[in-house]
C-alpha positions in Angstrom: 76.3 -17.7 6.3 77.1 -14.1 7.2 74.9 -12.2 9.3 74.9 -9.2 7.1 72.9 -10.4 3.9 70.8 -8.7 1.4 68.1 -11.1 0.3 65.4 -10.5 -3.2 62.4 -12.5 -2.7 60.5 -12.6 -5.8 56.6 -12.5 -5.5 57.4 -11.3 -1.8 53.6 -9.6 -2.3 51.8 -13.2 -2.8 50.3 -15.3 -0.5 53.4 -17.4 0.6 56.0 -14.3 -0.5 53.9 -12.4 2.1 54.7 -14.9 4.8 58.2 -15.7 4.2 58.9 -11.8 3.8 57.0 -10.6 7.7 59.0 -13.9 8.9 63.1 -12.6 7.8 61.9 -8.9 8.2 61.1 -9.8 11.6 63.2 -12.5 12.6 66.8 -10.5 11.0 66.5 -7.2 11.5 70.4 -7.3 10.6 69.3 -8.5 7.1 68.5 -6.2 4.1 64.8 -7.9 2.8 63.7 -6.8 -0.9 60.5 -7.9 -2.3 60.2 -7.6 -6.1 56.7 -8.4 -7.4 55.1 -7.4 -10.4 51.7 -6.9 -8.4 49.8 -9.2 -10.8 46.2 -9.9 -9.8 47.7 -12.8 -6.5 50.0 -9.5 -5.4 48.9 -7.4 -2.9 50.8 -4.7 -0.4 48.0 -5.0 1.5 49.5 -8.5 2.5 52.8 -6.4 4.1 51.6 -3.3 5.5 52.8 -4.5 9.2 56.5 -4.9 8.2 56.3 -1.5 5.0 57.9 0.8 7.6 60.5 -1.6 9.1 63.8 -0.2 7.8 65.2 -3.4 6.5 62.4 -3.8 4.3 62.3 -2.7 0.7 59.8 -3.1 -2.4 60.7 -2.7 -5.7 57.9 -3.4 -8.6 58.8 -5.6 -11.5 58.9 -8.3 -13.6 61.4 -11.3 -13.2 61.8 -11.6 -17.0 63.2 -7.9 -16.9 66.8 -8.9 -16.5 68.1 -5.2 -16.9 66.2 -4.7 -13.7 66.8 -7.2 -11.5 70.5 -6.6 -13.0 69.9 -3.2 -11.4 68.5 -4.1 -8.7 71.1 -7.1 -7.4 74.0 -4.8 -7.4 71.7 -1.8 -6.2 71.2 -3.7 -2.4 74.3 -5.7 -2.7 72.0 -8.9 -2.9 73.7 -11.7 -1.5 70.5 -14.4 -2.2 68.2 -15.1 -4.0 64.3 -16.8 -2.6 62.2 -17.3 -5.8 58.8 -17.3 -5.0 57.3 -15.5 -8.1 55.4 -17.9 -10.2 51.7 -18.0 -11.8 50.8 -21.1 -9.4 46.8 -22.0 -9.9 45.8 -25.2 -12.1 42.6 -24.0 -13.7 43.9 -21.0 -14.9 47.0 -22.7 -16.6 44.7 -25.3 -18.5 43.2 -21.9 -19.8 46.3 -20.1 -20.7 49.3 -22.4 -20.6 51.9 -20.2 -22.6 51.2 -17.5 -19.8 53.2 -19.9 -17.4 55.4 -20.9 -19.7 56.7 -16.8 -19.8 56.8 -16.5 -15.9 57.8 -19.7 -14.1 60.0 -21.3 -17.1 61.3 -18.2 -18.8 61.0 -16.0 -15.9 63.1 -18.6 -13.4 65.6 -19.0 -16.5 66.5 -15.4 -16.8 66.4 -14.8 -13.3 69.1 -17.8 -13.1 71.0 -16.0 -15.5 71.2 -12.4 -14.1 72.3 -13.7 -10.8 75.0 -16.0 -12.3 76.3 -12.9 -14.3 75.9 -10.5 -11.2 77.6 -13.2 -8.4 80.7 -14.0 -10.6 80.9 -10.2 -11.4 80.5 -9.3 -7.6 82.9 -12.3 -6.9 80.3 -13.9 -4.3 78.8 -17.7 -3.9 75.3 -16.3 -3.7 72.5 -18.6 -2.9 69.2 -19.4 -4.5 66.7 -21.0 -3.4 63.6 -22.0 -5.6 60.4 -22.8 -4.3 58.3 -25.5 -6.1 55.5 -28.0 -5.6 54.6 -31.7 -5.3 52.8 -31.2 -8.2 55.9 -32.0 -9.8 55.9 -35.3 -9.1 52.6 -36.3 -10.4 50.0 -38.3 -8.7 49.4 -41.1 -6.1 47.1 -43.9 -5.6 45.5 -44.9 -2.2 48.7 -45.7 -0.6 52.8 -44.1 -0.8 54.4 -41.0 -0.2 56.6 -38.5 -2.6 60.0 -38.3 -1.7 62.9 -36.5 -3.2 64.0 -39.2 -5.0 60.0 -39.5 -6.4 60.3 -39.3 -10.8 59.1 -36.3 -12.3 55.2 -36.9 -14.1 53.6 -33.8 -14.1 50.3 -33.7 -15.8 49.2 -29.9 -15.7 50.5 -26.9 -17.9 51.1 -25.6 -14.3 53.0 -28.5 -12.9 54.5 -29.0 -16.1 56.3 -25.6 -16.2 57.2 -25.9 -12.5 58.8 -29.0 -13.3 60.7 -27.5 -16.1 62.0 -24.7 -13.7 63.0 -27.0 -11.0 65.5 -28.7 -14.1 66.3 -25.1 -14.5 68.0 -24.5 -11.5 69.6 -27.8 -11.1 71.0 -27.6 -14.7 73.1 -23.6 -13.2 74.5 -25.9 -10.0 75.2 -28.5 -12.1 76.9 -26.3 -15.0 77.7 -23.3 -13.1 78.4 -24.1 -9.8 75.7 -21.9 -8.3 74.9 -22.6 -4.5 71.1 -23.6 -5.2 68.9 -25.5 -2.8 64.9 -26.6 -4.1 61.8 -27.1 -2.0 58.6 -28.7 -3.0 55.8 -28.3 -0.6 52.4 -29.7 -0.7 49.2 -27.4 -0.4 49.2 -24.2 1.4 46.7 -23.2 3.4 46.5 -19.8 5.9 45.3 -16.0 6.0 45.9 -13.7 2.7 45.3 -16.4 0.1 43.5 -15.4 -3.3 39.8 -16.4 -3.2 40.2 -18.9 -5.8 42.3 -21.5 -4.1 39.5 -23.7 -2.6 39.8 -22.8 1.3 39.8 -19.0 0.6 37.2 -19.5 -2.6 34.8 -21.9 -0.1 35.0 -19.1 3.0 33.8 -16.1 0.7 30.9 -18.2 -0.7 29.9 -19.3 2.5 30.2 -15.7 3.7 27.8 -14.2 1.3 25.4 -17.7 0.7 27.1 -18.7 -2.6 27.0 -22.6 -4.0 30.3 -24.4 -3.0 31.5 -26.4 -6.1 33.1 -29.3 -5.8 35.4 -31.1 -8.0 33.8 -34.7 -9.3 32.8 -36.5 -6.3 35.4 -34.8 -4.1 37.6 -37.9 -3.5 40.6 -36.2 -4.6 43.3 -35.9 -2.0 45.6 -33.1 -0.8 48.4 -32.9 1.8 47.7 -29.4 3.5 50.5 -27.4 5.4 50.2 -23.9 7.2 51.7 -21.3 5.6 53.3 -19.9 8.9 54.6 -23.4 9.0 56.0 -23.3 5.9 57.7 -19.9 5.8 59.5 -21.6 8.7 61.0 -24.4 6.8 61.5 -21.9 4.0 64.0 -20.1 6.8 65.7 -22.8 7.5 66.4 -24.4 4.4 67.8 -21.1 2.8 70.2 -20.5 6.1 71.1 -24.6 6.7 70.0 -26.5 3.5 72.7 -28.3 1.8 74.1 -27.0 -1.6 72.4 -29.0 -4.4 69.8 -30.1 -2.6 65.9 -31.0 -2.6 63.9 -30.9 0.4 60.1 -32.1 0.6 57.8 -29.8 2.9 54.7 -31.8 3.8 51.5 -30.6 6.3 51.4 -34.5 7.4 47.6 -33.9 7.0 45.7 -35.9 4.1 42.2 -34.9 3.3 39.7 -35.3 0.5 38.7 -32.3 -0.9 34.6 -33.5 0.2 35.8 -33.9 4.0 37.5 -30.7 4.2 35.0 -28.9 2.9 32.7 -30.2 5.5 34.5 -29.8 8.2 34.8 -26.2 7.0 31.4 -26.0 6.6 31.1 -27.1 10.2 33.5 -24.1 11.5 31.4 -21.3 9.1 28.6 -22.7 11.0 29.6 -22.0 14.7 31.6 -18.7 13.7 29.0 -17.2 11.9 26.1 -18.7 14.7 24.1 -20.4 11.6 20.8 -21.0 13.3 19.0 -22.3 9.7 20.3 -25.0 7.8 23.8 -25.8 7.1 26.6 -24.9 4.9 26.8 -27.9 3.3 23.7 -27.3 1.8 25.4 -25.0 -0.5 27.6 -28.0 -1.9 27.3 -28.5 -5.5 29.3 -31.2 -7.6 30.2 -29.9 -11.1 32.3 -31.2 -13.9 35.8 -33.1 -12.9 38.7 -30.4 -13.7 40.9 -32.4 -16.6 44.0 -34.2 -16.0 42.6 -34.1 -12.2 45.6 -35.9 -9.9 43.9 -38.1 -7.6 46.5 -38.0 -4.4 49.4 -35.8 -3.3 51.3 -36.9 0.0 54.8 -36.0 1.1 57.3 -37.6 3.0 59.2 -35.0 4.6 61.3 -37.4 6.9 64.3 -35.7 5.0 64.1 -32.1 6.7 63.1 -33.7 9.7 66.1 -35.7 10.3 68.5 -32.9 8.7 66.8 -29.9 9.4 65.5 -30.5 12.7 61.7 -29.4 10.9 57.9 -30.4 11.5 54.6 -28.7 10.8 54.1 -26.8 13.7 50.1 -26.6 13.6 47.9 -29.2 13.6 44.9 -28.8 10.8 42.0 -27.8 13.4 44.0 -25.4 15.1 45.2 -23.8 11.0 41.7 -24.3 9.8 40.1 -22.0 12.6 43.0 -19.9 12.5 42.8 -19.1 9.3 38.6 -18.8 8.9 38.7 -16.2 11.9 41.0 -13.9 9.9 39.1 -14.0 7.0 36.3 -13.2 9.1 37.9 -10.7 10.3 39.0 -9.6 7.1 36.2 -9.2 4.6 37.3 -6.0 3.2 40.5 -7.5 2.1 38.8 -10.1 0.2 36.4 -7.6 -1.3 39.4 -5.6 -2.1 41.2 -8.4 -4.3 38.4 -9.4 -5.9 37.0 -6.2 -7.4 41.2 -5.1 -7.4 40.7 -1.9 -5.8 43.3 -3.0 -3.3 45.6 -1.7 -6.2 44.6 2.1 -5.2 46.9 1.0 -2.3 49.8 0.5 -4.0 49.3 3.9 -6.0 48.7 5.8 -2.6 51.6 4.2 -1.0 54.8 4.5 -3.3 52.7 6.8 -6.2 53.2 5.0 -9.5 
């Protein structure tokens, strides 16, 4: 690839968009870095304010099914690739409102799609784009097996469902169109600047101000968890030496049901906040299973080992800790996002 490149990460603002944006920011200084987010209720500036006055860095505010803007916007900064991070990405709140997924990550990834095949064969460039997905994708596990690239598409969410539908999306413009297109899917994220309601986050801030913990069933669902440091990482390499055409699984190689994690982060609260009465697993509470609950996700990521040279990085204590100190640390950002005053940030700082 060249080492001038203009690069639009969509939902740059969110919780992995954050990561993957202070990571090529930092690491390319060469590299012309645009983060277009529509600042729904996931986005937040206050995710970026250590790279906002780096001069390679741009934001622009908008919405990927606004192809006259992104139009705009490709030939604006020359764009020479795309990452596609925007998405509405949380299960619960797609079994509520499934149609709203539908319009961003199925819609919005087709239109997106089609704005940068029009703008690449106008601008006479092969740009590259790179879609970022999930192993939700691929359904659900028993006790024992691994996804791999080759795994069968089951999804069995509205979420999973439209992800699923996008992934076919971009295949179908490499496929058809010739566009240079790699896919990652990635198993759970975990790390500092994630929304409250994905369950580490949501279990920290009710442990920080004595709220029950609920937990799914009886907790014996499983998840894969990766580092989101570790997977803006493989996110890097894959867009700079994945193959054209090509799927790459990112797993955290750490399997845990959702009980035992919740334990052991009980366990940390309790020595970093010097609990000297009772325990927070105390506040534990089992409510009603979540519907069309998978039972196991587990990724073989052998694939971008052996081609890419790529394995997590940090091991799940050393993440866990990590990321509890900075929400420690932190507690005005998560009061921020929750009551959404962090948005009088965004007003102060570019005055829209």
């Amino acid at each position: 690839m060249s080492s001038t490149q203009a690069i639009l990460i969509t939902g740059g603002a969110g919780f992995i968009g954050s990561h993957v944006v202070r990571r090529l920011v930092n690491q390319y200084p060469e590299y012309t870095i645009i983060n277009f987010d529509l600042l729904t209720y996931a986005g937040n500036l206050d995710n970026l304010t250590d790279v906002e006055s780096k001069p390679n860095y741009h934001f622009e505010k908008g919405d990927i099914n606004d192809m006259e803007l992104v139009g705009q916007l490709l030939r604006k900064y020359n764009v020479t690739g795309i990452i596609h991070l925007a998405a509405e990405s949380h299960v619960d709140r797609s079994i509520e409102d499934p149609l709203s997924f539908v319009r961003t990550n199925v819609l919005g990834t087709a239109s997106l799609l089609e704005v940068f095949r029009r703008y690449t064969k106008e601008a006479g460039i092969n740009g590259r784009f790179y879609h970022v997905s999930t192993d939700e994708v691929y359904g659900e596990l028993g006790d024992t097996g691994y996804f791999t690239e080759r795994t069968p598409y089951s999804p069995r969410s509205p979420y999973s469902a439209s992800k699923a539908s996008s992934d076919h999306f971009v295949r179908a413009y490499h496929e058809t169109y010739g566009m240079p297109i790699v896919i990652s899917n990635c198993s759970n994220n975990y790390g500092p600047n994630q929304f409250p309601e994905k369950l580490i986050p949501l279990m920290i801030n009710n442990i920080r101000n004595n709220k029950e913990l609920p937990v799914y069933g009886e907790g014996a669902n499983i998840r894969d968890w990766l580092y989101v440091e570790d997977h803006a990482e493989a996110i890097d390499l894959i867009y700079h030496k994945g193959k054209d055409g090509e799927t790459y699984n990112i797993g955290g190689d750490t399997e845990l049901k959702n009980i035992d994690l919740v334990r052991t982060l009980c366990k940390v609260m309790d020595e970093k906040m010097g609990r000297l009465l009772g325990s927070a697993e105390d506040l534990i509470r089992f409510v009603k299973d979540r519907a069309g609950h998978d039972h196991r996700y587990a990724i073989d990521f052998s694939k971008i080992k052996n081609e890419l040279g790529w394995t997590p990085a940090t091991d799940f204590k050393t993440g866990l800790a990590k990321t509890v100190d900075w929400y420690l640390a932190n507690d005005a950002w998560i009061d921020h996002v929750i009551d959404g005053s962090y948005r009088q940030y965004y007003e102060r700082q570019y005055g829209q």
